[in-house]
Backbone as a chain_set.jsonl record, in Angstrom:
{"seq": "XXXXXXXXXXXXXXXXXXXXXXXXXXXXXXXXXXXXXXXXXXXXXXXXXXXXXXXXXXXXXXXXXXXXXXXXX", "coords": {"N": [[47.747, 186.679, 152.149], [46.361, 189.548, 153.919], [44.112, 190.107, 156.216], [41.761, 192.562, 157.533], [39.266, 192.425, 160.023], [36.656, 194.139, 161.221], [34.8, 195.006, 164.132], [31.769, 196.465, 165.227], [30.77, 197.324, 168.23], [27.487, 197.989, 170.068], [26.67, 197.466, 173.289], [26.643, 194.73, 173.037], [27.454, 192.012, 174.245], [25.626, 189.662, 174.641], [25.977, 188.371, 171.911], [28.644, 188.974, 170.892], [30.939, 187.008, 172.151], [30.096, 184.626, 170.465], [30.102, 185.469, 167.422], [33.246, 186.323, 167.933], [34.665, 184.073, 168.346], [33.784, 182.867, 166.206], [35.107, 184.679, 163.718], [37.245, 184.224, 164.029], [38.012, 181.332, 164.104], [38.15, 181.356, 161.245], [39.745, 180.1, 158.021], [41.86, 181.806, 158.222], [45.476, 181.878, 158.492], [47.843, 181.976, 161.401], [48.448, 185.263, 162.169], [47.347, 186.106, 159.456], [45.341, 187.522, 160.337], [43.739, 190.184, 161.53], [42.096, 191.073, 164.343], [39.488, 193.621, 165.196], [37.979, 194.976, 168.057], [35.211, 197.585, 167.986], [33.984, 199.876, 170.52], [31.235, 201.283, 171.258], [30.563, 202.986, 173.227], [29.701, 201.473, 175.46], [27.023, 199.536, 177.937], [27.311, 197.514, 179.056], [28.949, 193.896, 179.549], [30.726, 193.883, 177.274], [33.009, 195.182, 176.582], [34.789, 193.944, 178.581], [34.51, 191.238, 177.669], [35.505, 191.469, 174.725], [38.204, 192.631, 175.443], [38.897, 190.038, 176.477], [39.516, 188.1, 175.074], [41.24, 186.55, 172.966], [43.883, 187.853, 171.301], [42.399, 189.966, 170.121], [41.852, 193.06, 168.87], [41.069, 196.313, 171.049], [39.172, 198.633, 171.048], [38.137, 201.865, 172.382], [35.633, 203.721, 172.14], [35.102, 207.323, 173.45], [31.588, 208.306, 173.973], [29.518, 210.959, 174.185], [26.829, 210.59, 173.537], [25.987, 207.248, 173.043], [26.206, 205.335, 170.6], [26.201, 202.633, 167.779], [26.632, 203.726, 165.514], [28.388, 205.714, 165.634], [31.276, 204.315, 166.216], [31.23, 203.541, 163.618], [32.093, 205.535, 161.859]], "CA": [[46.85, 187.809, 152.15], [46.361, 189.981, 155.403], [42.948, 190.497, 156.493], [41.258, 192.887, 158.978], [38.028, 192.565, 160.507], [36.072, 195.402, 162.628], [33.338, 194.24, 164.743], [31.276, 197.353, 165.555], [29.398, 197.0, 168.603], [26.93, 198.615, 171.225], [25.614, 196.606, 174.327], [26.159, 193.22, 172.362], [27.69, 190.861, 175.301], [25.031, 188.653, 174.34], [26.072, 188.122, 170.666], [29.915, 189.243, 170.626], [31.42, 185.898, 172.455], [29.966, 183.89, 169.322], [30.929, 186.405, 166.459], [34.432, 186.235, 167.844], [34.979, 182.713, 167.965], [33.414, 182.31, 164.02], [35.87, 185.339, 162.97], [38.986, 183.462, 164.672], [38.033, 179.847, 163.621], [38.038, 181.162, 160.076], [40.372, 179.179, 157.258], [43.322, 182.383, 157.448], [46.631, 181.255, 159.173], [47.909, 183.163, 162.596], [49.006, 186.078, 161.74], [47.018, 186.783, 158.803], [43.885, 187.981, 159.928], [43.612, 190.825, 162.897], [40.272, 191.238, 164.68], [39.485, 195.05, 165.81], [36.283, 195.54, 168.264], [35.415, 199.047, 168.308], [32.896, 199.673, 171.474], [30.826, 203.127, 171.069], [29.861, 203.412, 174.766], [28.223, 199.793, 175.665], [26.919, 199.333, 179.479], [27.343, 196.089, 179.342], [30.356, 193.324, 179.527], [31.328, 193.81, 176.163], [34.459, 194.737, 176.792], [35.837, 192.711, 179.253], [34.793, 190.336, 176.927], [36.008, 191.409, 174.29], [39.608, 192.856, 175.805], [39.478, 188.676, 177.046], [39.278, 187.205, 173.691], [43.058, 186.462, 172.622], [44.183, 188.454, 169.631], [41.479, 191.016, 169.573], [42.54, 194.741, 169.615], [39.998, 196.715, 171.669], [38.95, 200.073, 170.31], [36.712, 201.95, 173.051], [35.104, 205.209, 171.99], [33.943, 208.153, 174.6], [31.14, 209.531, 173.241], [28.493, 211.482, 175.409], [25.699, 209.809, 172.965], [26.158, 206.113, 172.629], [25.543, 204.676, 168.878], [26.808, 201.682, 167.12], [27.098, 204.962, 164.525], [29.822, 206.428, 166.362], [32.257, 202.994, 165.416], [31.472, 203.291, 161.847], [32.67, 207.207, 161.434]], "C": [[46.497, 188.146, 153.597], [44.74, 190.861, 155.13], [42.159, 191.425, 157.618], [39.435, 192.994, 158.705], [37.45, 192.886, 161.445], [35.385, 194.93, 162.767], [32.884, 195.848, 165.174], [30.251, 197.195, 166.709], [28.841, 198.399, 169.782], [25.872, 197.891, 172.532], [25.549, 195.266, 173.412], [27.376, 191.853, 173.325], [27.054, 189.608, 174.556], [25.261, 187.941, 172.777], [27.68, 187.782, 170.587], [30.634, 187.819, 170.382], [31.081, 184.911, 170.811], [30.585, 184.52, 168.056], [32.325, 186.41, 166.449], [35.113, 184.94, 167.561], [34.753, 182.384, 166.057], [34.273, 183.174, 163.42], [37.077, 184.222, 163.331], [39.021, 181.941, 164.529], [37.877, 179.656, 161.766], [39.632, 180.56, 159.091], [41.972, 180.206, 157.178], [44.503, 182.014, 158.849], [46.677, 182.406, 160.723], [48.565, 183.82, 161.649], [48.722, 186.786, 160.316], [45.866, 187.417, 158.66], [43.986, 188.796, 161.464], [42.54, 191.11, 162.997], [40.234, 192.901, 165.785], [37.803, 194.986, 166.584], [36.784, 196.861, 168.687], [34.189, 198.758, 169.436], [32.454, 201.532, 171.287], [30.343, 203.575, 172.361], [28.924, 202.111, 175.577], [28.263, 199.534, 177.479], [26.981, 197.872, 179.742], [28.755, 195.462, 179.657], [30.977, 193.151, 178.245], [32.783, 193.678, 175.818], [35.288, 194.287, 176.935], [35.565, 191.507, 178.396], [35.473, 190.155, 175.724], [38.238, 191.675, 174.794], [40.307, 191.159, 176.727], [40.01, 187.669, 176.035], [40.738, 187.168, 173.051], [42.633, 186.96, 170.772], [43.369, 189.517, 169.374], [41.522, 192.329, 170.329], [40.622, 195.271, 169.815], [40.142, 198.108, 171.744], [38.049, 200.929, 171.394], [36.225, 203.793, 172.681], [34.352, 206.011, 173.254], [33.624, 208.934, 173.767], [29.855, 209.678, 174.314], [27.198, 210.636, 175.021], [25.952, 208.31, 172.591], [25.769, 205.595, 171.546], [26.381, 203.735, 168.417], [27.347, 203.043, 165.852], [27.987, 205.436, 164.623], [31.703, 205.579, 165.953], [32.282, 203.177, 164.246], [32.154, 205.03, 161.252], [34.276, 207.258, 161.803]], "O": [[46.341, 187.251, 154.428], [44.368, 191.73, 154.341], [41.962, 190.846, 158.686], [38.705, 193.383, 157.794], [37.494, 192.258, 162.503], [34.914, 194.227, 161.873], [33.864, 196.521, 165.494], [29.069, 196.976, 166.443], [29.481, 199.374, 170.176], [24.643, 197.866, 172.587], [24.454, 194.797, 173.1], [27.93, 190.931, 172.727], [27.714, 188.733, 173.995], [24.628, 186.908, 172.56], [28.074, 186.651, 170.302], [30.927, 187.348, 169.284], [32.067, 184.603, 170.141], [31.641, 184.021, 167.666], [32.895, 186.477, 165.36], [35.971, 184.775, 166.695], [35.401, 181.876, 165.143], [34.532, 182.725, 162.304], [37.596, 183.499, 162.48], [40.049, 181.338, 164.837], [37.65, 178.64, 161.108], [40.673, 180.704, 159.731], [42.955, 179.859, 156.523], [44.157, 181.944, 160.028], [45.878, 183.291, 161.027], [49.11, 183.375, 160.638], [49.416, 187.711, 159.895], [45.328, 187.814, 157.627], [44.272, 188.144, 162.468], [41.84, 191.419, 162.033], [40.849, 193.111, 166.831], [36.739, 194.957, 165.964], [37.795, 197.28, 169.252], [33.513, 197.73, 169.388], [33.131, 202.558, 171.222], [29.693, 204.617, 172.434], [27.798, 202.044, 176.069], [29.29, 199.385, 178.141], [26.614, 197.314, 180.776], [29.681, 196.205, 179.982], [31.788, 192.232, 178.129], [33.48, 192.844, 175.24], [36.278, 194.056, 176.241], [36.474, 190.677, 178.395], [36.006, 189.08, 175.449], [39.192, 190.976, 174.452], [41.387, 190.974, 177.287], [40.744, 186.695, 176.206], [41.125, 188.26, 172.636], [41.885, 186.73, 169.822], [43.596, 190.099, 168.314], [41.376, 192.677, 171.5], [39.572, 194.954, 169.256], [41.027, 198.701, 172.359], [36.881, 200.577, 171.231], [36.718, 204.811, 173.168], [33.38, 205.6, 173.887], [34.229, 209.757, 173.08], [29.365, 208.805, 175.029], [26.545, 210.057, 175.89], [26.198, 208.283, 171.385], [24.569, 205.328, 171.62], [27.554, 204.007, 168.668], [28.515, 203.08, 165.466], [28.621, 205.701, 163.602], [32.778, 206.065, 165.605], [33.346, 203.008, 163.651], [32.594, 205.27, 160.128], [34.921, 208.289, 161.61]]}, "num_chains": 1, "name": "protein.A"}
């Protein structure tokens, strides 16, 4: 079974790093589970943290208004 899981974030540096590790230490084999962060405009290191994190595609939205809302549409 092939699994995907979006992380939606905005300015979450401080959270992400953990969230990624607990998606990617979960029980599905390589190759059956892909991890998507979307970023909606985040001033932070989100990115680079996430675009560091092996295996995790990195989504980045330009939007003039920044919202975690913007990821989920």
């Amino acid at each position: 079974m092939d699994v995907d899981v979006v992380i939606i974030g905005l300015n979450a540096a401080n959270t992400l790093e953990t969230c990624l590790k607990s998606v990617s230490s979960s029980a599905y084999r390589d190759g059956e589970i892909r991890i998507f962060y979307v970023d909606s405009g985040s001033s932070d290191d989100s990115i680079a943290l996430a675009q560091n994190f092996p295996g995790v595609v990195v989504l980045e939205l330009d939007t003039e208004h920044p919202s975690p809302g913007a990821g989920r549409n």
